[in-house]
N, C-alpha and C positions, 0 to 999 in steps of 0.2 A: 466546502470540504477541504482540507489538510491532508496532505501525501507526505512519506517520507519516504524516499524508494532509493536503496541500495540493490547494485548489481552484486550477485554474490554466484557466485562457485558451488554453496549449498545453504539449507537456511532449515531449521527445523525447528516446533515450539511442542513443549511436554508443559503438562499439568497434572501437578502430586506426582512428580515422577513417570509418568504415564507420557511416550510420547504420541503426540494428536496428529501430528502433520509434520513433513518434510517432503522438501524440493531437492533436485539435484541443480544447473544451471539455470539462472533468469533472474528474477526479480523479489525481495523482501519490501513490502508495501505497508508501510505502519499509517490506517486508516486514524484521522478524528475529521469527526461531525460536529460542525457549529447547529446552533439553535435554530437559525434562522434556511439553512439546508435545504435544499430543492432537489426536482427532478432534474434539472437543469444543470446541478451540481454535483450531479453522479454521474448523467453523462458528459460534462466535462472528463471525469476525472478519470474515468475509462476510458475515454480516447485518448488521455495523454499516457496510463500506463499501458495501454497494447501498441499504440504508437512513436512514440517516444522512442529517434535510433541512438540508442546509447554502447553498439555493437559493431567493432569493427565491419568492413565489406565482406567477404569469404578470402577474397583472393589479397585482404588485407591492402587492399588500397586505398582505402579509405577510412579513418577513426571513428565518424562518428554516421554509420548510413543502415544500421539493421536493429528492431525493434525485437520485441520478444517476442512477437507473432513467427516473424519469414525466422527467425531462429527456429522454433520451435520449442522455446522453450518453457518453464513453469512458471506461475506467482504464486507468492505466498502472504495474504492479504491478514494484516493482525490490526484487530480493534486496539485506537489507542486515545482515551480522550484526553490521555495530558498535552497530546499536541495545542490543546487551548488553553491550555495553563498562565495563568497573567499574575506577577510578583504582585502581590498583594502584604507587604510587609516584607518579612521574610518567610510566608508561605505562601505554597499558588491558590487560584483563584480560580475557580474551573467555572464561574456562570455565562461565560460564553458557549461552552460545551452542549449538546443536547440531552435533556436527558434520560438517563439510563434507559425506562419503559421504553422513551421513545425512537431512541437511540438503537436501540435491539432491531428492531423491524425495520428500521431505516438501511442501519448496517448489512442485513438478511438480503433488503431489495438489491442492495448495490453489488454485494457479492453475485447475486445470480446475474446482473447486468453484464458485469466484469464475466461468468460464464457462458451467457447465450452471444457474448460479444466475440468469444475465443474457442477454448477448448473444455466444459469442463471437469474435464479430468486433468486438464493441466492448471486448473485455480484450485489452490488450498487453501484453510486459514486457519485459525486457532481457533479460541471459546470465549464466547464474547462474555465482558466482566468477571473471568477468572487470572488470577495470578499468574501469569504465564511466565516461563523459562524461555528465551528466544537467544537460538543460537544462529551464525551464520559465519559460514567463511567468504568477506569478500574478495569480489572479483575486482582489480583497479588500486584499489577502491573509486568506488562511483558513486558520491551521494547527490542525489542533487532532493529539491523540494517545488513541491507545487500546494497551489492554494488554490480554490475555484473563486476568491474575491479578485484575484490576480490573473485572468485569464491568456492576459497577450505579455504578462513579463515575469519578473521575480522568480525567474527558474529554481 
């Protein structure tokens, strides 16, 4: 599994105009699923976004020591399979990706992971394989990236 996780200020996704979901502070989490995708690789990837201190201390002594758990604050988890996108000429090549059918239920378990892990009323996300609109104001900005084939580096 593939993370892309921005610290944002807010982060909201609408579909046909309709908005589905919005956060106030935490985390915007642009979910893809390789083929190849385990149990193993969802909970990685849940431990590293409820744990992950990408928050200052409280008393601001420290830059990087509070996660979005001891915050309290929200995720906003959005399916995204171009994260496995591979230049295939000049267009992408998504057969690393899982797919779609399977991809669906996969997505479903890992969200509830990410919820019976936290809080969940504080895990959102969008519609999976719909057009999404995704806004967010970051905080930082702070992007960093996680990959479950990379589990001890490649932040």
């Amino acid at each position: 599994m593939r993370a892309v996780i921005q610290r944002v200020r807010s982060a909201s996704v609408e579909v046909d105009g309709r908005l589905v979901s919005s956060i106030g502070p935490g985390l915007l989490c642009l979910i893809g699923i390789r083929d190849t995708d385990t149990a193993a690789d969802q909970e990685f990837l849940c431990r590293k976004l409820l744990n992950f201190r990408i928050w200052p201390s409280s008393d601001g002594s420290k830059s990087w020591d509070q996660n979005v758990s001891q915050k309290g604050y929200e995720l906003l988890l959005v399916s995204q399979f171009t994260l496995y996108a591979m230049a295939k000429g000049n267009k992408p090549d998504y057969h690393l990706a899982m797919p779609p059918d399977q991809a669906k239920d996969f997505y479903s378990e890992f969200l509830e992971r990410v919820r019976r892990g936290y809080q969940a009323v504080r895990v959102k996300d969008g519609v999976f394989g719909a057009m999404m609109d995704v806004s967010l104001v970051n905080d930082g900005p702070v992007t960093l990236n996680f990959d479950s084939q990379y589990p001890t580096g490649r932040c």
